[in-house]
N, C-alpha and C positions, 0 to 999 in steps of 0.2 A: 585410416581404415574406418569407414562407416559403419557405424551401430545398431541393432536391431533396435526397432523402437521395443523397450522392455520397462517401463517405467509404467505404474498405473496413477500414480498422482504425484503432483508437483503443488506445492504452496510460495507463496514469492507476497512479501510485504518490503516497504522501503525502495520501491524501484526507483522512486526518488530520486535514488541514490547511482543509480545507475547509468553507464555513460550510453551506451544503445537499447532500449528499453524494445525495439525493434527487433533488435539481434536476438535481444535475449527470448522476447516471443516465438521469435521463428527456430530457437534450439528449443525451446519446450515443448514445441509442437512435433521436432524431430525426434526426442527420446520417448514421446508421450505413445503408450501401445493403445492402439485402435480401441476408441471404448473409456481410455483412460480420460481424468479430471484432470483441470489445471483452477485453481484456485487463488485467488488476486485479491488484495486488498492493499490501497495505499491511498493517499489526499497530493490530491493537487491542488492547482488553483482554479475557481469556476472557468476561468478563460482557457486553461489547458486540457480543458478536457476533452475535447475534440480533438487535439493532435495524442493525446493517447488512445483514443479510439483509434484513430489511424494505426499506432505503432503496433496493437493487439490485434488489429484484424489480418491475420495471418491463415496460408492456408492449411486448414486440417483440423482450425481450431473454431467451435461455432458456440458462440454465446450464448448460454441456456438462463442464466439470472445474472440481475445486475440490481444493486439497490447502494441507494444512500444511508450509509450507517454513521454520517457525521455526529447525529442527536446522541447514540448508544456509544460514540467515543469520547462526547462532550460529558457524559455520567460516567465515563471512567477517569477521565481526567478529575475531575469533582470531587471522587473519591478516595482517589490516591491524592490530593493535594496535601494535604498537611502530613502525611509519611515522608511523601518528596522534600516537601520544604524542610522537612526536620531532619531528614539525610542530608540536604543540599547544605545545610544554616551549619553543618560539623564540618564541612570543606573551606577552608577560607582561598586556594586558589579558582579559578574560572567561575566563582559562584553567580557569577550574573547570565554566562554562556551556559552553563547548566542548567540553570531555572529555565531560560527560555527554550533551551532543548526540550526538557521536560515539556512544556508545554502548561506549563502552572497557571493557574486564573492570571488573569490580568497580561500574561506576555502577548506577544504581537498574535501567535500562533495560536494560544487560546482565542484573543478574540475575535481572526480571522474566519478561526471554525465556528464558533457560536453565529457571528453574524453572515455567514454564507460566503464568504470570499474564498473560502480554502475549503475543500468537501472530501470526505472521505469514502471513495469509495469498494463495494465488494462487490466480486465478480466472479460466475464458475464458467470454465469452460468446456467443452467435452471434445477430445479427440474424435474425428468425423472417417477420418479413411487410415 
């Protein structure tokens, strides 16, 4: 049974993680009510970022801002390091898979983001029809 589009905003981070990142676009845009925001932030890798343009350009849904907020997530990382680590360092299993989740100075993932490989971006978009 088809749903009125009745939703006025949707947020989505970790699409990463997602197996249709397409799919999921084109349901956001179907629950999204006319008017309404869809709000996006996750990191790829500089090379994939064009096939996630691809999967976000859906109809109904038109891109009003986009920015690179890798710098403002590289200061958050920064920040929480030593919380992290002092959480992490009381785990004695997975503690090496942790740290690098985390994203802690020095892991692959911290310096992929500092030196530009890996970009974090944010994105709004606004329900069009």
């Amino acid at each position: 049974m088809p749903m009125d589009p009745s939703i006025s905003s949707s947020i989505s981070r970790s699409s990463h993680c997602y197996a249709d990142v397409g799919a999921f676009a084109r349901e956001v845009s179907r629950v999204l009510a006319p008017g309404g925001w869809f709000t996006f932030a996750d990191m790829r890798s500089k090379n994939a970022l064009a096939e996630l343009d691809r999967h976000l350009e859906v109809p109904g849904l038109h891109l009003e801002t986009e920015r690179n907020i890798s710098s403002e997530v590289v200061a958050a990382l920064d920040h929480a390091d030593k919380r992290k680590r002092d959480r992490i360092g009381k785990v004695w299993l997975m503690r090496r898979f942790m740290t690098e989740f985390s994203g802690a100075k020095g892991t692959v993932l911290y310096k992929s983001l500092v030196g530009g490989n890996v970009v974090y971006v944010a994105r709004r978009y606004r329900k069009t029809e």
